[in-house]
C-alpha positions as MATLAB code, in Angstrom:
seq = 'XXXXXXXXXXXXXXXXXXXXXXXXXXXXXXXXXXXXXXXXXXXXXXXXXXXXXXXXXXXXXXXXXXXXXXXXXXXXXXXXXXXXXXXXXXXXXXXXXXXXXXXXXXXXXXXXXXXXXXXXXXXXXXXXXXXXXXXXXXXXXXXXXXXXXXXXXXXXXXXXXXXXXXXXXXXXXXXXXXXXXXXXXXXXXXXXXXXXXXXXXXXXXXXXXXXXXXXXXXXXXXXXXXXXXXXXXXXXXXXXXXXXXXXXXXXXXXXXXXXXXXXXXXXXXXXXXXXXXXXXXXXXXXXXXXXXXXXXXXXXXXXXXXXXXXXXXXXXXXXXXXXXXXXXXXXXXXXXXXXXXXXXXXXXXXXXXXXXXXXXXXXXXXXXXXXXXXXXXXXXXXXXXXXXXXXXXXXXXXXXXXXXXXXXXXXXXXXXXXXXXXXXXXXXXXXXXXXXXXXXXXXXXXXXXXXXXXXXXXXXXXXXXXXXXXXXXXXXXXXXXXXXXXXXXXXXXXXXXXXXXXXXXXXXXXXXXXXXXXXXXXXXXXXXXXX';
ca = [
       4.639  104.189  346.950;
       6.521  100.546  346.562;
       3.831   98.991  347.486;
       1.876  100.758  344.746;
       4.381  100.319  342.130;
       4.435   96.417  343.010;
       0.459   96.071  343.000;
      -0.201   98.145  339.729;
       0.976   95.425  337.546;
      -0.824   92.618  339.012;
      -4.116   91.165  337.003;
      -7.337   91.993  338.515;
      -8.336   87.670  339.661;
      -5.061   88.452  341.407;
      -6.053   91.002  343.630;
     -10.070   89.710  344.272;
      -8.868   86.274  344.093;
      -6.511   86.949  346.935;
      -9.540   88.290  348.773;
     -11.605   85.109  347.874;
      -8.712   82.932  348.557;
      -8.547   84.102  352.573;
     -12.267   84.864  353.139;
     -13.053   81.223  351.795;
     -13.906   78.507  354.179;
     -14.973   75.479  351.841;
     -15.501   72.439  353.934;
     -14.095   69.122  352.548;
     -15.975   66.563  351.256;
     -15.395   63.059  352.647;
     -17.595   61.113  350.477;
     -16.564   57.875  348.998;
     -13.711   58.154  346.484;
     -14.520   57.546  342.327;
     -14.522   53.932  340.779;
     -10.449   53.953  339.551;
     -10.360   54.272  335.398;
      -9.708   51.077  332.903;
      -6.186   53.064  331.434;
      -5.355   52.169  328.158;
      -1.973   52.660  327.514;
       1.443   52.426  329.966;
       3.061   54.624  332.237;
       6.704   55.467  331.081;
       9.024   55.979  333.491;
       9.601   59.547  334.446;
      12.891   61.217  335.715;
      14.065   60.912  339.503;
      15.378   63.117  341.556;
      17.811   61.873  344.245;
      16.586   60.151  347.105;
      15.048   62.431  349.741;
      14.457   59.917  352.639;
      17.085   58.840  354.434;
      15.256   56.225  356.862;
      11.661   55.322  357.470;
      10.675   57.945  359.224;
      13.550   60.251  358.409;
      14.116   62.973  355.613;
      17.002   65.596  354.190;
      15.261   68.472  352.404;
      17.466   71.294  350.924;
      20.737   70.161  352.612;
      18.870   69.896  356.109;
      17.963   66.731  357.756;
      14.665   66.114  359.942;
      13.273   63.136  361.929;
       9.342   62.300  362.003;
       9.556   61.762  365.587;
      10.858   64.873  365.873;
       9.159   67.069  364.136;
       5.966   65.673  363.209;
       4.521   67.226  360.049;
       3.979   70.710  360.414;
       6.414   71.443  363.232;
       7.685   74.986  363.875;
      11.861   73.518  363.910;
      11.868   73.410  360.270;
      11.194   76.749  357.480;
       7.495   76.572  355.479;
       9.995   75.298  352.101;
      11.251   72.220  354.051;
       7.943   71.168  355.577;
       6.276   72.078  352.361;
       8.598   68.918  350.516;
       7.401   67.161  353.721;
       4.295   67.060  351.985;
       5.381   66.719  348.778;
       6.563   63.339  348.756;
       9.293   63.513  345.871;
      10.585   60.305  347.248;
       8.228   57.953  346.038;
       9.304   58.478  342.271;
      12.790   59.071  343.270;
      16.089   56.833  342.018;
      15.888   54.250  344.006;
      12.157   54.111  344.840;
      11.263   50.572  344.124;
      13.515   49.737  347.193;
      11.654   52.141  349.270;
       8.239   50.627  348.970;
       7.503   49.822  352.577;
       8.862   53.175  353.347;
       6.743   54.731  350.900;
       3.498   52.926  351.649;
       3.654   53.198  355.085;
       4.261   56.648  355.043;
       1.195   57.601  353.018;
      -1.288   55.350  355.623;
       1.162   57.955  358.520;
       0.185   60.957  356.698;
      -3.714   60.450  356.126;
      -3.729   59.669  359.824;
      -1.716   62.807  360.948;
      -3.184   65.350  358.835;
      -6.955   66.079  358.759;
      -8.630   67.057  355.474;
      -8.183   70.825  355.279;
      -6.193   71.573  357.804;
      -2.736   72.606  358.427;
       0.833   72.827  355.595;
       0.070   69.595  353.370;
      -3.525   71.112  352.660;
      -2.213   74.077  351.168;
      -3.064   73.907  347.348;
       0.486   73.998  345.958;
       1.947   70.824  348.199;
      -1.392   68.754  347.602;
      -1.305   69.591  344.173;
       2.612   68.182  344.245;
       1.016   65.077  346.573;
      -1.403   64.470  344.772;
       0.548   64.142  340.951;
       3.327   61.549  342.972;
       0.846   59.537  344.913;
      -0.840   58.688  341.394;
       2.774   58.364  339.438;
       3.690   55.808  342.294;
       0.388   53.951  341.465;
       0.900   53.672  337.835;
       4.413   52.980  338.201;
       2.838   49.816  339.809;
       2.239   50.670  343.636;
      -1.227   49.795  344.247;
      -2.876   52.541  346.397;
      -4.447   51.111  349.508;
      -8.581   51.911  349.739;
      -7.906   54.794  352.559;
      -5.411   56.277  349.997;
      -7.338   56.216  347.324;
     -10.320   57.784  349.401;
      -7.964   60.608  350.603;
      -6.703   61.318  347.183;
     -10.580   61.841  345.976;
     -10.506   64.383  349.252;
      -7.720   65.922  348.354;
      -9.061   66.469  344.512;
     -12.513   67.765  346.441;
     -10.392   69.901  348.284;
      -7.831   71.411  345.441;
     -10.709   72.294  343.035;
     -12.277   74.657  345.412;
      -8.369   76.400  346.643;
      -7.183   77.028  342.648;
      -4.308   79.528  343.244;
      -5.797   82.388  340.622;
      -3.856   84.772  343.189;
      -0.666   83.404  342.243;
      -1.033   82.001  338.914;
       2.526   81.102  336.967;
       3.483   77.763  337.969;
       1.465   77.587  341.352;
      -1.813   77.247  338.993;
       0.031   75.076  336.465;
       0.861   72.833  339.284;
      -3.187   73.002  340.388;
      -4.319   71.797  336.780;
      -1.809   69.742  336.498;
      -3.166   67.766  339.731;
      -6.562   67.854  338.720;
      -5.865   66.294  335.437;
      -3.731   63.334  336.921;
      -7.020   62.821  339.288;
      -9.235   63.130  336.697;
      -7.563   60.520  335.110;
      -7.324   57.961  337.039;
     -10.710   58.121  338.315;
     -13.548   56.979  336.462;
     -17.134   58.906  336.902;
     -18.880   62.539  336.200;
     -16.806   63.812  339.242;
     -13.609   62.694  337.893;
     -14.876   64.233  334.233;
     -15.352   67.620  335.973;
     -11.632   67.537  337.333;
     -10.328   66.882  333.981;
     -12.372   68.911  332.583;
     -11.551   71.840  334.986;
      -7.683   71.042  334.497;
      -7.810   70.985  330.498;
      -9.853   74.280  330.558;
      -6.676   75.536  332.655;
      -3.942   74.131  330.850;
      -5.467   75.349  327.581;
      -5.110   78.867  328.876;
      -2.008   78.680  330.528;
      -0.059   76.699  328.220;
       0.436   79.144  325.112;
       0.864   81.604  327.613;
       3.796   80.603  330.190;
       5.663   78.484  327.094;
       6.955   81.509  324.782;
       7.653   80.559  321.116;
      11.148   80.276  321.772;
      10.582   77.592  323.735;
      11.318   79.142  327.614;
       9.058   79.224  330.400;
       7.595   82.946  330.825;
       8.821   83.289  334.146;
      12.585   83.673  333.102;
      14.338   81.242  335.634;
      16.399   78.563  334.294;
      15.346   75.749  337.382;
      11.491   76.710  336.807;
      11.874   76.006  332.970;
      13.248   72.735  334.046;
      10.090   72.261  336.086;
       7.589   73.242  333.654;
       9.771   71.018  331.146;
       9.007   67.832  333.175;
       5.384   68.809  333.791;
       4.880   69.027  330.251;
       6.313   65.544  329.785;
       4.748   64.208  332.772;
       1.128   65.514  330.939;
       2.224   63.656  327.800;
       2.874   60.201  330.100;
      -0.399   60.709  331.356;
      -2.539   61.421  328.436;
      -1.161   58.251  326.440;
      -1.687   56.466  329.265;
      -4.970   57.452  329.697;
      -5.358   57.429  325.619;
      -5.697   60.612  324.923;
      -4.165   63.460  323.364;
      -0.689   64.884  324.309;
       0.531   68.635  324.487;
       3.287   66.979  322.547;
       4.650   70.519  320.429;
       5.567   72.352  323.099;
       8.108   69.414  324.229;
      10.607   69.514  321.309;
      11.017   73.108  321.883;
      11.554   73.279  325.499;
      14.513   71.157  325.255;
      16.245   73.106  322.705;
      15.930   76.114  325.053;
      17.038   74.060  328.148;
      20.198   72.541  326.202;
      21.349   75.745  325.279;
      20.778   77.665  328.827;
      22.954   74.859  330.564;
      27.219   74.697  330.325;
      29.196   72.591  329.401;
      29.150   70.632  332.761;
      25.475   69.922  332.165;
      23.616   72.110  334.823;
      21.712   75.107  334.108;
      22.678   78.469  334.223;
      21.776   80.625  337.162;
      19.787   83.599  335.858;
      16.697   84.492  338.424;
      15.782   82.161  341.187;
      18.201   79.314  340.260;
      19.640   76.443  341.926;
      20.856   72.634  341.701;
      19.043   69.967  343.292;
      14.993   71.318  342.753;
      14.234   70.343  339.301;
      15.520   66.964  337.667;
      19.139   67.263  336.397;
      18.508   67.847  332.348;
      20.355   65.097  331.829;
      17.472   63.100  333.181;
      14.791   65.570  331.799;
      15.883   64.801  328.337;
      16.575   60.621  329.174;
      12.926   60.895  329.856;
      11.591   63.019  326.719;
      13.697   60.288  324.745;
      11.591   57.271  326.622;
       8.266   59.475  325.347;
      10.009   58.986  321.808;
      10.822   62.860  322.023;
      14.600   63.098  320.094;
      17.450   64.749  322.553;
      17.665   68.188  321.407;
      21.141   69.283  319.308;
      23.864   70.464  320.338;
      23.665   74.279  320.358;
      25.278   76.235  317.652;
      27.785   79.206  317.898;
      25.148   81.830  318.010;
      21.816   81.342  320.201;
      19.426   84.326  320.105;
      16.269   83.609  322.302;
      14.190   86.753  321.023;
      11.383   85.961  323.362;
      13.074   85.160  326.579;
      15.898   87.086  325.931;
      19.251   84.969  326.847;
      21.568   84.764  324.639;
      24.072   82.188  323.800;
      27.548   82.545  322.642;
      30.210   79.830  322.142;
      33.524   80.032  320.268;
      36.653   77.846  320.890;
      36.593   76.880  324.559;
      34.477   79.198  325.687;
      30.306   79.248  325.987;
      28.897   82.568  326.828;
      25.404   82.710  328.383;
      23.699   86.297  328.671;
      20.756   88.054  330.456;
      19.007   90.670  328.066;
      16.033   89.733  329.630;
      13.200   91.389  331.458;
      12.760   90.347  335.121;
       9.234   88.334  333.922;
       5.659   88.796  333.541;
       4.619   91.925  334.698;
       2.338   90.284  337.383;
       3.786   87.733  338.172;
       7.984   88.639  339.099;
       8.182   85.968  342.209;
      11.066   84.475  341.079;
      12.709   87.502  339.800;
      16.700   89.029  340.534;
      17.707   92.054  339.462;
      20.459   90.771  337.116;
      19.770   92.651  333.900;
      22.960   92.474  331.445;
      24.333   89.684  334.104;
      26.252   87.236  332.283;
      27.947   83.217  332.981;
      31.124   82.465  331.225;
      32.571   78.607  330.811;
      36.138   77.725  329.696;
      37.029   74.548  328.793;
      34.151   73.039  330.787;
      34.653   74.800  333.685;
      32.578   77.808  335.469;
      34.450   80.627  335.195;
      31.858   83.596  335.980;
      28.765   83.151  337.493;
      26.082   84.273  338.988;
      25.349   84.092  343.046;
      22.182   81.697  342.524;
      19.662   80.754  344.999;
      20.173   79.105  348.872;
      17.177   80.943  350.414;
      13.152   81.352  349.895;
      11.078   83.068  352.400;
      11.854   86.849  353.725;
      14.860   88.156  355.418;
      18.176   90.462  354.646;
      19.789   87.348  352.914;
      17.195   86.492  350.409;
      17.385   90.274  349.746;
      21.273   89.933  348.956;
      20.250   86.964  347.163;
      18.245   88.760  344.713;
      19.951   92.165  344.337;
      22.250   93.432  341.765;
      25.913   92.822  343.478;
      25.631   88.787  344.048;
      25.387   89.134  340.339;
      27.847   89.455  337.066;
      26.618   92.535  335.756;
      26.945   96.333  336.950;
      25.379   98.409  339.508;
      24.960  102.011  340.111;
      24.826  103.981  343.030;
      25.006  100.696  344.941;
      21.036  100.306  343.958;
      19.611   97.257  342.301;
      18.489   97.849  338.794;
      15.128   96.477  339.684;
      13.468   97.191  343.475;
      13.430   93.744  344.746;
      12.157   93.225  348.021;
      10.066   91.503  350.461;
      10.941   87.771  349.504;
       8.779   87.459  345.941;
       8.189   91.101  345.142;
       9.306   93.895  342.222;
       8.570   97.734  342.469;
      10.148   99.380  339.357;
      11.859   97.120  336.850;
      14.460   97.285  334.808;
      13.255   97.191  331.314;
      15.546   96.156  328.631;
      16.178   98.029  324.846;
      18.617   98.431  321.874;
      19.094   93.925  321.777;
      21.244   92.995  319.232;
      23.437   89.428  318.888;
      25.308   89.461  316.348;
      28.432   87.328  314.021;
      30.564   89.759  313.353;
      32.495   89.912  309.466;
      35.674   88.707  311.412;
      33.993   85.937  313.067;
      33.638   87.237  316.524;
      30.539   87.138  318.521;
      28.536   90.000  319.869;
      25.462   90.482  322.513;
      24.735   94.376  323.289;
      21.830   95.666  325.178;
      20.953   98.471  327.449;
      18.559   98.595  330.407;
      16.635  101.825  331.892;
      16.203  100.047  335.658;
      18.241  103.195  336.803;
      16.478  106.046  335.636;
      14.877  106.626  339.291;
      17.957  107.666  340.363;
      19.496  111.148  340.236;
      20.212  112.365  336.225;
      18.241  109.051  335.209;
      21.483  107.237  333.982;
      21.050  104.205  331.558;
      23.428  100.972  332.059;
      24.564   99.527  328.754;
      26.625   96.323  328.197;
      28.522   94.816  325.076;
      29.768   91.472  325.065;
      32.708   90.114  321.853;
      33.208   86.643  322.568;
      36.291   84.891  319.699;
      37.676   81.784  319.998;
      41.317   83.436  321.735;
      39.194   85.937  324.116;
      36.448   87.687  325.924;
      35.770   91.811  326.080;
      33.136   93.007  328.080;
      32.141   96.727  327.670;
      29.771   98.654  330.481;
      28.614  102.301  330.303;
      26.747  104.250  332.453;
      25.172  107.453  330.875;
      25.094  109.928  331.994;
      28.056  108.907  333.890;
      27.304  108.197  337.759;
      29.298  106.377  340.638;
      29.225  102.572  339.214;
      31.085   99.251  339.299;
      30.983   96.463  337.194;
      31.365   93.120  339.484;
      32.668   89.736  337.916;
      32.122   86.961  340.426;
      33.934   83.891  340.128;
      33.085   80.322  340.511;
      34.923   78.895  343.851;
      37.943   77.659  343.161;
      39.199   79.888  340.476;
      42.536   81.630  341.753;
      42.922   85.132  341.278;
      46.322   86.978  341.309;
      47.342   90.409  340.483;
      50.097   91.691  338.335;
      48.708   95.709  339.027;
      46.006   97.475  339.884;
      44.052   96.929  336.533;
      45.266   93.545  335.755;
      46.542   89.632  336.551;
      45.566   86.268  336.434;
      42.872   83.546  336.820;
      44.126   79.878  337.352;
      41.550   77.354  336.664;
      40.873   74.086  338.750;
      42.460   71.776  335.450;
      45.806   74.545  335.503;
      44.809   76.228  332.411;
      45.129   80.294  332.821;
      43.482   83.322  331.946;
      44.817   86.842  331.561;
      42.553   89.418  332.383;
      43.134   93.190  332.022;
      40.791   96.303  332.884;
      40.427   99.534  331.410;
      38.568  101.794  334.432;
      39.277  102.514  337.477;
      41.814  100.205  339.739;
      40.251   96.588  340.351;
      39.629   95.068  343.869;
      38.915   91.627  344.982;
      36.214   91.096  347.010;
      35.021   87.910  349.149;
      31.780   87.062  347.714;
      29.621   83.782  348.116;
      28.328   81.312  345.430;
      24.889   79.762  346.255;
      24.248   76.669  344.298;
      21.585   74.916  346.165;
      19.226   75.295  348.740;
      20.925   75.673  352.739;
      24.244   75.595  350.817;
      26.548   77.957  349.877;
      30.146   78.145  348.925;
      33.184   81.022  349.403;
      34.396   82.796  346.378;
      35.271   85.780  345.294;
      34.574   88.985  342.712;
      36.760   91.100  340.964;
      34.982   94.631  341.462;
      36.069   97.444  338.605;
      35.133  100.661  338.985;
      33.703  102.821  335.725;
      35.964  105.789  335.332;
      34.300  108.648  333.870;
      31.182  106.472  332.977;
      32.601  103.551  331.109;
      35.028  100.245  331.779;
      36.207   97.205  329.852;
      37.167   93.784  331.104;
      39.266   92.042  328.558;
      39.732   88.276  329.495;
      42.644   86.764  327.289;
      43.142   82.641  327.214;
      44.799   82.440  323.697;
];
């Protein structure tokens, strides 16, 4: 019965295109690459990552080092997500690159050598699609590609156009189109036409459909916006370099939504899979929309109501509130989904104060489980259940589904989110969670409710290095790292601190902890007091 409610939401080319995807043994064609394309504008300099080589021959991927010699390219001492980057090769456009030429150039001639068209990690269609997008940004950034590279990029176009991911779809296909379009670019011919043809036809599709009006990416996570945000300025590079036209509407609002999903530190929020260290910083996301002659988005106002995604933005005197009255993501696509309905994030005086756990895992296992369920988050659970069935790595049973949205200025100048969420109705009595948020410029109150009333807890975690002390059962103290304080008091059931962990990259995590408070007789308030 999961597995049913899982599948029933998916879109039929998911289900036969998964079929079509394993049954299909296309062979790759090793013909002579494409004449290369008179361009007729200039690449702009895109954002970099950090470096991700750390020798010639030597990497660190997500936290965790690796040695060619070692491992080779598809060796079983590493997880699919690091070899996967393996193929990616990030570091070729990274800060720093230019420095790294040798590196980089030898590397490519290593990896045509060591990995046969078709076969093995690197010829999956999401990693070639990556490859294939920074081999040809390294050549326009003024690397000239060697004739065997240029050959095995034509392969690897051959190859990608016959593995589209229409199984996936979300970013995975985005990434596909986006590949074919830089290679149809860059070479010249009727081959080249049909991959830019095939990756326009995509994009045209997908565009107005995974960029909501409000400007957020439809699949809800705050790193994957960031993604999507730099593929949509890398596709504006491209076209005027190519001289043609640019997706260029679509830009202006993206930043607005990723300026006011990020705190005052300048890193995004953690709602869904969400980590540091994947996607460019925004800082350099918005550096680079300003190169294009995009303008750096505002600052964000007091009150921030993304209807379509549905976060919310609060700030008032020290304090920005960001807050998940979102659903988990397209129905058919809820990969990178947490159950963290009515979670919340909470900065004071530039400082993470109350987070959410974040990401440190892909793949399957108990931890990326944790990762993903309702407790590693702010919000409240019930029964110990997650308010959406997560499970199995990248998959959602029954959602949560969220209702009754408001966010609000109140007459006396205080800010207010409310929303309720029916992701616990398959439980006994079919109770219904529902959170209110006031946010002033002294304070913070944050009211749950669980009705009918059931066994629940409403869980704060903290960002590491906040010190908690207690003054009684129901109330104490939080010091922050810069000495300020924060009174907190709770109306419920007697409060317990709990070690928790914070995950805020990939292979890293850090020790926290989470004040835990009990509803009593279906309800609880957390008042947070810094006046």
């Amino acid at each position: 019965m999961r597995l049913w409610r899982t599948v029933r939401h998916l879109k039929p080319v998911q289900v036969y295109g998964r079929a079509w995807f394993r049954l299909a043994r296309p062979k790759p064609d090793l013909s002579p690459a494409p004449a290369l394309r008179v361009l007729a504008g200039c690449w702009v300099s895109p954002a970099a990552r950090p470096p991700s080589m750390t020798g010639p021959r030597a990497f660190r991927f997500l936290n965790v080092d690796g040695a060619q010699d070692e491992i080779g390219w598809d060796g079983p001492e590493r997880e699919k997500l690091w070899r996967y980057n393996q193929h990616y090769f990030d570091d070729l456009n990274a800060e720093g690159a230019a420095n790294r030429v040798q590196w980089h150039r030898a590397l490519i001639e290593e990896w045509i050598g060591a990995n046969p068209p078709g076969q093995g990690t690197g010829w999956e269609p999401y990693p070639t699609s990556l490859r294939i997008v920074n081999w040809i940004k390294w050549a326009l950034a003024g690397n000239p590609l060697s004739a065997e590279a240029r050959w095995s990029l034509a392969v690897q176009a051959r190859w990608l156009i016959r593995r589209l991911e229409w199984h996936l779809l979300g970013n995975h296909l985005f990434a596909n189109a986006k590949a074919l379009l830089f290679a149809g670019s860059v070479f010249a011919g009727p081959e080249a036409e049909r991959w830019l043809a095939r990756g326009e036809a995509i994009l045209a599709r997908q565009m107005p459909e995974q960029i909501l009006p409000d400007g957020g990416h439809f699949e809800l996570s705050t790193m994957y916006h960031a993604l999507a945000l730099e593929d949509m300025l890398d596709l504006v590079n491209l076209a005027r370099t190519r001289g043609g036209t640019a997706p260029e509407l679509a830009v202006s609002g993206m930043l607005r939504w990723l300026a006011a999903m990020c705190h005052p530190d300048g890193q995004i929020a953690f709602f869904n899979d969400a980590a540091f260290g994947v996607a460019p910083v925004p800082a350099a996301l918005i550096a680079y929309a300003e190169r294009l002659g995009f303008s750096a988005p505002a600052e964000p106002g007091p009150l921030t109501w993304h209807e379509d995604t549905g976060y919310a933005r609060l700030a008032a005197g020290p304090a920005v509130l960001l807050a998940d009255l979102a659903r988990i993501g397209p129905e058919y696509l809820p990969g990178h989904a947490h159950a963290d309905t009515l979670s919340f994030e909470l900065s004071l005086y530039g400082q993470r104060v109350i987070v959410n756990g974040g990401t440190s895992v892909y793949g399957y296992g108990p931890e990326r489980s944790r990762q993903r369920g309702t407790a590693a988050h702010s919000t409240a659970t019930v029964a110990g259940a997650d308010s959406s069935e997560v499970w199995g790595g990248f998959r959602v049973a029954r959602r949560a589904y969220p209702f009754d949205l408001r966010v609000t200025e109140d007459p006396d100048g205080a800010l207010s989110a409310t929303g309720a969420h029916d992701g616990y109705r398959r439980l006994p009595g079919a109770p219904v969670h529902r959170r209110d948020w006031r946010l002033t410029a002294r304070g913070l109150s944050v009211s749950d409710s669980v009705n009918p009333a059931a066994s629940a807890e409403a869980r704060y975690l903290l960002a590491p290095g906040i010190q908690v002390e207690t003054t009684g059962v129901r109330e104490g103290t939080l010091s922050l790292h810069d000495g300020e304080s924060i009174r907190w008091r709770a109306d419920g059931g007697p409060v317990r601190i709990e070690p928790a962990r914070w995950h805020h990259a990939f292979g890293q995590s850090q020790d926290t902890q989470c004040l835990v408070l009990p509803l009593a007789d279906g309800a609880s308030r957390m008042t947070f007091d810094w006046s």
